[in-house]
Structures are given as structure tokens and as C-alpha cells.
C-alpha positions, 0 to 999 in steps of 0.5 A: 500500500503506498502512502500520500506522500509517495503519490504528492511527489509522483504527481509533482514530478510530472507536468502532465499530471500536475497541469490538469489536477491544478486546472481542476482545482482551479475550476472547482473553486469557480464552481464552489465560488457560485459566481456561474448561474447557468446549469448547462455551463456548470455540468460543462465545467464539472462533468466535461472538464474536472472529471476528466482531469482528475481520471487522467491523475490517478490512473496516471499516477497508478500506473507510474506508481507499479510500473516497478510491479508490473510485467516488462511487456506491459511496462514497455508500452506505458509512456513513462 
């Protein structure tokens, strides 16, 4: 079982993983905020944008956490 702060580190190891765990972030304080009235635009923002971003970290970081775990055929094809 891994800890949190072998999986802070990964992801701050990797732009592409940090850029769109910080774009959620940043999309979700919007939203918290309640400064957008429209529905349509916050199911645009959560569902259409901070879903997708915050799937893309964690499998992310997942697989470069047990790239060590995982077979060689397999490690060959991830792009890390």
C-alpha cells in the first residue's frame, strides 16, 4: 500500500499530471465560488472538464506508481 506522500511527489514530478489536477482545482473553486448561474455551463465545467482531469491523475499516477510491479511487456508500452 503506498502512502500520500509517495503519490504528492509522483504527481509533482510530472507536468502532465500536475497541469490538469491544478486546472481542476482551479475550476472547482469557480464552481464552489457560485459566481456561474447557468446549469448547462456548470455540468460543462464539472462533468466535461474536472472529471476528466482528475481520471487522467490517478490512473496516471497508478500506473507510474507499479510500473516497478508490473510485467516488462506491459511496462514497455506505458509512456513513462
Amino acid at each position: 500500500m503506498f502512502n500520500l506522500e509517495n503519490l504528492w511527489h509522483t504527481a509533482a514530478n510530472h507536468p502532465w499530471l500536475w497541469i490538469p489536477l491544478s486546472g481542476a482545482a482551479l475550476i472547482s473553486l469557480v464552481l464552489w465560488s457560485g459566481r456561474i448561474r447557468q446549469p448547462s455551463a456548470i455540468n460543462l465545467l464539472a462533468i466535461g472538464l474536472m472529471l476528466p482531469a482528475i481520471n487522467l491523475c490517478l490512473v496516471a499516477t497508478s500506473a507510474i506508481m507499479v510500473t516497478n510491479q508490473i510485467s516488462l511487456d506491459l511496462a514497455t508500452v506505458l509512456p513513462f
